[in-house]
C-alpha positions in Angstrom: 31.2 -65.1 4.0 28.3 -66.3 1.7 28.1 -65.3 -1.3 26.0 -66.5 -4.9 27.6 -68.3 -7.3 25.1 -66.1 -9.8 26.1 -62.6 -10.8 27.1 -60.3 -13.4 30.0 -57.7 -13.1 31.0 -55.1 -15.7 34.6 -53.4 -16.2 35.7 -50.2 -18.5 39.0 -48.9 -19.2 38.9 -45.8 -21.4 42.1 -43.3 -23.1 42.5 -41.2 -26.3 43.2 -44.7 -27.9 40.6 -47.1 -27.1 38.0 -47.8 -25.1 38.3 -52.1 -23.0 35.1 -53.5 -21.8 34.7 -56.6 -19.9 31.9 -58.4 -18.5 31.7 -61.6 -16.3 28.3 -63.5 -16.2 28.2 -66.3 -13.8 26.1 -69.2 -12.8 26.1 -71.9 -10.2 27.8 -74.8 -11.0 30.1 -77.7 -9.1 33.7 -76.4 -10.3 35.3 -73.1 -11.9 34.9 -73.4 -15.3 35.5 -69.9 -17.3 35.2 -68.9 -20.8 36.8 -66.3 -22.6 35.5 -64.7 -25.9 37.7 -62.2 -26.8 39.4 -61.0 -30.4 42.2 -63.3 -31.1 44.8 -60.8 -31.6 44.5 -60.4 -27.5 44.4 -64.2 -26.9 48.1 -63.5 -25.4 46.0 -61.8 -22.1 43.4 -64.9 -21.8 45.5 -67.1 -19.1 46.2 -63.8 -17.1 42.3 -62.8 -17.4 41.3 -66.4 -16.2 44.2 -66.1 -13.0 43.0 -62.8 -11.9 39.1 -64.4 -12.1 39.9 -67.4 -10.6 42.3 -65.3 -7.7 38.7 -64.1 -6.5 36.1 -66.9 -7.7 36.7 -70.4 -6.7 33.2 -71.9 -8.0 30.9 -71.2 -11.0 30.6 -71.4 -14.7 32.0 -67.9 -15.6 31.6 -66.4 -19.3 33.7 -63.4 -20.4 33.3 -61.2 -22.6 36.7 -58.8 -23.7 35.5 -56.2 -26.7 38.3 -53.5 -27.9 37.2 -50.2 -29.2 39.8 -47.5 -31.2 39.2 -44.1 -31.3 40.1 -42.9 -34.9 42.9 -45.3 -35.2 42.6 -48.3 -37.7 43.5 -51.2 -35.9 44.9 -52.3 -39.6 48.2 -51.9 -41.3 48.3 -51.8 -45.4 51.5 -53.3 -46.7 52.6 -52.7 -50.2 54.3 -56.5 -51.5 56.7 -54.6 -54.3 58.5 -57.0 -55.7 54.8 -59.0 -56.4 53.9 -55.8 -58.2 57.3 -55.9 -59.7 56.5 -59.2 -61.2 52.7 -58.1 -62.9 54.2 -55.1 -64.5 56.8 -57.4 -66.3 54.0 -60.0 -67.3 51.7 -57.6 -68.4 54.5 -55.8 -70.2 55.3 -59.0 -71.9 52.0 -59.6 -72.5 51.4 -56.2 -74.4 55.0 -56.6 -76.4 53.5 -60.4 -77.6 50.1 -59.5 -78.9 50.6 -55.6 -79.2 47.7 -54.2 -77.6 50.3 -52.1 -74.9 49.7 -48.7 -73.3 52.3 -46.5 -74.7 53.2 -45.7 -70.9 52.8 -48.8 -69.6 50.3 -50.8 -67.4 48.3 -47.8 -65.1 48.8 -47.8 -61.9 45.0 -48.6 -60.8 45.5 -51.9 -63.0 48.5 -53.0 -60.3 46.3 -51.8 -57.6 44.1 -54.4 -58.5 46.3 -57.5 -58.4 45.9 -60.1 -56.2 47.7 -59.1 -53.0 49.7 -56.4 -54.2 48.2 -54.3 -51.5 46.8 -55.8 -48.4 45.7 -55.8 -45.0 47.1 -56.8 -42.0 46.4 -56.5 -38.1 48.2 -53.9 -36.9 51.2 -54.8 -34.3 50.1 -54.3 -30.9 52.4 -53.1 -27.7 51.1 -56.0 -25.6 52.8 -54.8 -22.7 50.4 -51.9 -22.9 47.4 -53.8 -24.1 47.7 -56.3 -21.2 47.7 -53.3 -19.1 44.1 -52.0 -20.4 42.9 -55.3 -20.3 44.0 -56.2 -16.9 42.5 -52.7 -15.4 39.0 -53.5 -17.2 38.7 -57.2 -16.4 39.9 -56.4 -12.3 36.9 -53.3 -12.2 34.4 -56.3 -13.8 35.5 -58.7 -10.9 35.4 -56.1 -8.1 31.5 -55.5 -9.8 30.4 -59.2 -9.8 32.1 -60.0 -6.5 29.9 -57.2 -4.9 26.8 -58.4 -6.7 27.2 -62.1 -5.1 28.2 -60.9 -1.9 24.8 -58.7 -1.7 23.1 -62.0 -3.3 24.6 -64.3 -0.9 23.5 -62.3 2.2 20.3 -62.5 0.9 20.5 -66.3 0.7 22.3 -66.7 4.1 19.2 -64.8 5.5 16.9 -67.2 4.0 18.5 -70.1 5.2 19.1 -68.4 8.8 15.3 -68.0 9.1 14.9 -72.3 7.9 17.5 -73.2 10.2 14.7 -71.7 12.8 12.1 -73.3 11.8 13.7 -76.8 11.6 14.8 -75.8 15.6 11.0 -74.9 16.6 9.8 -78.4 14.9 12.4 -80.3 16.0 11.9 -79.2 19.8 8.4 -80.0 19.2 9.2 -83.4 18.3 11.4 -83.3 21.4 8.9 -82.6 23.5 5.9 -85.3 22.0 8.6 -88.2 22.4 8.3 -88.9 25.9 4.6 -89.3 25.6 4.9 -92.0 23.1 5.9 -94.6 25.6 2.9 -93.9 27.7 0.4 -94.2 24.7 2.3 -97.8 23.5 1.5 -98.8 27.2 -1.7 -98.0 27.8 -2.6 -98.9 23.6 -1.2 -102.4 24.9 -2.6 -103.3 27.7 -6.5 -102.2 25.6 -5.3 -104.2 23.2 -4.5 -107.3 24.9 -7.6 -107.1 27.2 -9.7 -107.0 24.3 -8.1 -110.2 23.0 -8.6 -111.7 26.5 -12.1 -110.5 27.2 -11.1 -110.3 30.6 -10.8 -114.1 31.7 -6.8 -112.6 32.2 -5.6 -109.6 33.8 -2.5 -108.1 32.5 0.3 -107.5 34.8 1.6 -104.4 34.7 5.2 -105.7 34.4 4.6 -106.7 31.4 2.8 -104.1 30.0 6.0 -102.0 31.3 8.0 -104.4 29.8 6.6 -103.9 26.6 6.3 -100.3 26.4 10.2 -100.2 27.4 10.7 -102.5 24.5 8.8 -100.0 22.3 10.5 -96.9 23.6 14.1 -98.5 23.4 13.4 -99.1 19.2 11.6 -96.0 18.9 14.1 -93.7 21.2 15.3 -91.0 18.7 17.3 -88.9 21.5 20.2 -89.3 19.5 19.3 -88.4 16.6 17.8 -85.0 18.3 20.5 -84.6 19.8 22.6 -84.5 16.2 20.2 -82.6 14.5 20.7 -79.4 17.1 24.1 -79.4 16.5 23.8 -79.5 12.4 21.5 -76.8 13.2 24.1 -75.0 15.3 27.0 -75.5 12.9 25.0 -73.9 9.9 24.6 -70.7 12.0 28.2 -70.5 12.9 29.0 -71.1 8.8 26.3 -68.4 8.4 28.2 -66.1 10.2 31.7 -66.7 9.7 33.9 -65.3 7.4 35.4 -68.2 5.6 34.9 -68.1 1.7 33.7 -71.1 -0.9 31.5 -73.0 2.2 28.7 -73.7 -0.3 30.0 -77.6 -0.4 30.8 -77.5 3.2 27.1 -76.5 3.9 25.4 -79.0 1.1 27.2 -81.8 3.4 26.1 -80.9 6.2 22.2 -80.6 4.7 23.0 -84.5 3.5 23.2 -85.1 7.3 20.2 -83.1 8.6 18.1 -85.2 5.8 19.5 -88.3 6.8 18.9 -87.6 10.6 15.1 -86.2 10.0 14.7 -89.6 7.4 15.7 -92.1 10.7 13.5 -89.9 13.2 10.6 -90.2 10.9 11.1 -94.2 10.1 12.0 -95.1 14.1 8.9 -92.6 16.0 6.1 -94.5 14.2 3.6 -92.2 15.8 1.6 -89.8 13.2 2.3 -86.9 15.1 6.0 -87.2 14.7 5.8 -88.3 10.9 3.7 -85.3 10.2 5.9 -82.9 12.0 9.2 -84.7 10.2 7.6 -83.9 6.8 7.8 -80.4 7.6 11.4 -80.8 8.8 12.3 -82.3 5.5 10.6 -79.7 3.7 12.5 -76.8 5.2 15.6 -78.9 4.8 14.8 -79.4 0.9 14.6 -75.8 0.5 17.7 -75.4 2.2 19.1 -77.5 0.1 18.2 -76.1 -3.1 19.2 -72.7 -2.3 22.9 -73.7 -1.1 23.0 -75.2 -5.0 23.5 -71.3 -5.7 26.6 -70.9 -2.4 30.0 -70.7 -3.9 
């Protein structure tokens, strides 16, 4: 199946708690490379996030995105350090005693409020078999959504490409069928050439103008190279149509070899014909090429 490397895939999971959204943004690129951005207090889920991706993309740089939500509950705690407080009532105590300038009851309770760290906050302890849970149900619903978005991309793009692969059939049996004539324009080219050199005091004999035009045809003879070029053509379709997954390098190789066939047909025809029609081969090819870039 053909799908885009490029895609975007949102997932929500929603209770009387909090509310989990992730999204996946993707773009073509050689390997799988993902990134997660997510509040470090969930960093324990990251690895599982990037399996569960990785189960269901095999190329593309992925970014993620993981943002937690609470309903009405403060994802805080507020610890009370006693025994610090303990320690800055004695020293102001002490302090009032030495230069009696005391509160007859004592140092108020706002004062100890305000010490350094007396009361702080900390993150609130999390039930990460729970959390995982939430997290895992959003990020699956945000691959199911991107996976559906390249899939619908990537028929698009194996579309495209079905409709090149056409093209570069019509030209190429076009080229197919101007080859044969080649040898009988070398021949008869040769034998005007050589009378005109001769100003006919010499008559050419035929053998040898035969004998040169099979020379010529033997160098120029790009059967072969027809011949490969069909079935590149025919091995895209089937890959077009089949259901096998992460073909995008298996296609790009394939392209290397219908450019390298089209390069040796245009530098072995030598006819203008030929060159012209090869330079439409190549750029039908090219844009081949640069949409299988984008095939995971």
């Amino acid at each position: 199946m053909i799908r885009s490397m490029t895609g975007f895939g949102r997932g929500e999971y929603i209770d009387d708690v909090r509310k989990v959204t992730v999204e996946i943004r993707a773009v073509n690129h050689r390997y799988c490379d993902i990134y997660v951005k997510m509040p470090r207090k969930y960093s324990f889920a990251e690895e599982k996030i990037k399996a569960a991706i990785k189960n269901r993309l095999s190329r593309g740089k992925i970014e993620v995105s993981v943002t937690v939500d609470n309903f009405g509950v403060s994802d805080a705690d507020v610890r009370l350090d006693k025994d610090l407080a303990a320690k800055y009532y004695n020293a102001l105590m002490e302090l009032s005693q030495t230069f009696e300038i005391g509160e007859i009851m004592g140092p108020s309770l706002s004062l100890l409020a305000k010490m350094p760290d007396v009361i702080r906050t900390a993150p609130a302890e999390e039930d990460e078999e729970e959390m995982l849970r939430c997290l895992m149900d959003a990020a699956e619903k945000a691959v199911d959504d991107i996976c559906t978005m390249r899939e619908t991309e990537g028929a698009k793009l194996a579309a495209d490409i079905s409709m090149r692969a056409d093209i570069i059939s019509d030209i190429r049996e076009k080229i197919e069928k101007r080859a044969p004539e080649l040898e009988k324009e070398y021949a008869a080219k040769f034998k005007a050439r050589i009378e005109e050199l001769l100003e006919g005091v010499y008559e050419v004999p035929e053998e040898r103008v035969a004998l040169e035009a099979a020379i010529f045809a033997d160098k120029a003879n790009i059967t072969e190279e027809l011949v490969r070029l069909d079935s590149h053509v025919t091995q895209l379709r089937e890959f077009l149509k089949g259901k096998e997954d992460s073909i995008g390098k298996k296609i790009d190789f394939l392209i290397q070899e219908m450019n390298r066939e089209a390069n040796t047909i245009g530098s072995k025809s030598n006819d203008k014909e030929i060159t012209s029609m090869m330079l439409d081969l190549k750029a039908e090819i090219e844009k081949i090429r640069e949409q299988v870039q984008n095939i995971e």
